[in-house]
C-alpha positions in Angstrom: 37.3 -8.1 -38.8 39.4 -6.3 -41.5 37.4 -3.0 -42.9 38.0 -2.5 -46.4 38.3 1.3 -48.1 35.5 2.6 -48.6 32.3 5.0 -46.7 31.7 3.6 -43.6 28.9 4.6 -40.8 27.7 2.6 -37.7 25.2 2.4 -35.3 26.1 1.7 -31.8 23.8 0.0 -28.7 20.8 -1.0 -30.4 18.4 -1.9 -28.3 17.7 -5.3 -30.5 19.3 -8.9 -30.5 22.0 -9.2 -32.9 20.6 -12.5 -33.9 17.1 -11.0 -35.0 19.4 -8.7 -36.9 21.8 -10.8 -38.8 19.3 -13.0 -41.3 18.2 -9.2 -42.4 21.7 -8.3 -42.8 22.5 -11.5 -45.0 20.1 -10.4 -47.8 21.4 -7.8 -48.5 25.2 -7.9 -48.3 27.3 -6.8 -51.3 24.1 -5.8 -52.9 24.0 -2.3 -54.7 22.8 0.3 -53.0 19.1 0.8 -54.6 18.5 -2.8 -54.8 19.7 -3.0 -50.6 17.2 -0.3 -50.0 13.8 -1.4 -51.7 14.6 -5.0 -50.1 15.0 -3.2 -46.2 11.7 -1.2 -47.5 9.9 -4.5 -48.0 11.2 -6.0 -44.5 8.7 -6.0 -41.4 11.2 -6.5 -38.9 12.8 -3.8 -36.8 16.4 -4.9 -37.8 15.3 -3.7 -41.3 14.5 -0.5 -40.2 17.8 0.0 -38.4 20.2 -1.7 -41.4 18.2 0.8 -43.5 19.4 4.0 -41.5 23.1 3.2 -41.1 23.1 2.4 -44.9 21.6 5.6 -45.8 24.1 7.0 -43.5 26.5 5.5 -45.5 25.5 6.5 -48.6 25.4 10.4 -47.0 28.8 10.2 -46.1 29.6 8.8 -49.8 28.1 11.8 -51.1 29.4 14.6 -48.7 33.5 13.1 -49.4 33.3 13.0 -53.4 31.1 15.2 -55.2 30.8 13.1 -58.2 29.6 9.7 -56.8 26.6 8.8 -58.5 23.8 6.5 -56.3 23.8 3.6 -58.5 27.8 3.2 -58.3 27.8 2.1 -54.5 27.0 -1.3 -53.4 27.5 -2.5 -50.2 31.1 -3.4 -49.6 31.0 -4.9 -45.9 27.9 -5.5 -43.4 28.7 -6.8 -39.8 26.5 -7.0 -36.7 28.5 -7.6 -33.7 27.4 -8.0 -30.2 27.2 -4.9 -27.5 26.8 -5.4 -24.4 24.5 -7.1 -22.5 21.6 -5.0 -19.4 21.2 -7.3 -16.9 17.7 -8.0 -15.2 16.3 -9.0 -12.5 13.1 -10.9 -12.9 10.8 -12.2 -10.2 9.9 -15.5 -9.7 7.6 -17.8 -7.1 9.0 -18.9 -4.0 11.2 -15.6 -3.6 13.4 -16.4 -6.5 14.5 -14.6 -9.4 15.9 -15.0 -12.7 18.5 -12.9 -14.2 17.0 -11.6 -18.0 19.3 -10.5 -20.6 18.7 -7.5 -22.9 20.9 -7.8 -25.5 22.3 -4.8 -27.7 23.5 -4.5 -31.2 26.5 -3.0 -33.4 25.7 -2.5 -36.4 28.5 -1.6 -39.1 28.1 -0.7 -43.1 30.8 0.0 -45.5 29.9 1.2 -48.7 32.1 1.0 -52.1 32.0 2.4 -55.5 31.9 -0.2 -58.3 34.9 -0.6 -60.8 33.8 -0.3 -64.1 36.0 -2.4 -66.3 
């Protein structure tokens, strides 16, 4: 996946299925900034909580690189979840067997952008 210009920030091995993660993520793609962060506030699930950070962290970085970037400029430019990798358990079963349980991880990946006024 091609990452555009912009103020990125990422969080790495999440302990949380990427596909719990991704419907979260689809509301609020190339949403401004404020809007993207009252939705996530509104969110029970734990994906919310954890899109919410790396956006803010975003947003941080936006605001340390260029002094005069206002808040309500930035929108959000590019928001993937990709797959980490996956713990592998072992999990007991009758008769001396076992069955392998996955624990899948997350990447999480948010790249902020300033809006062109025209």
């Amino acid at each position: 996946m091609e990452v555009k210009k912009g103020f990125k920030a990422s969080a790495k091995y999440l302990q949380v299925s990427p596909i719990k993660v991704r419907p979260v993520a689809n509301l609020v793609r190339s949403k401004p900034y404020i809007e993207a962060i009252a939705i996530l506030d509104a969110m029970p699930q734990k994906g919310a909580d954890l899109i919410k950070k790396v956006v803010q962290s975003a947003a941080a970085n936006a605001m340390s690189q260029n002094r005069r970037l206002d808040e309500e400029q930035l929108y959000i430019a590019q928001l993937y979840v990709d797959e980490g990798p996956r713990l592998k358990r072992v999990w007991p079963r009758s008769h001396g067997r076992r069955d392998i349980l996955l624990k899948r991880q997350c990447h999480i990946t948010v790249v902020l952008d300033e809006k062109v006024e025209k």
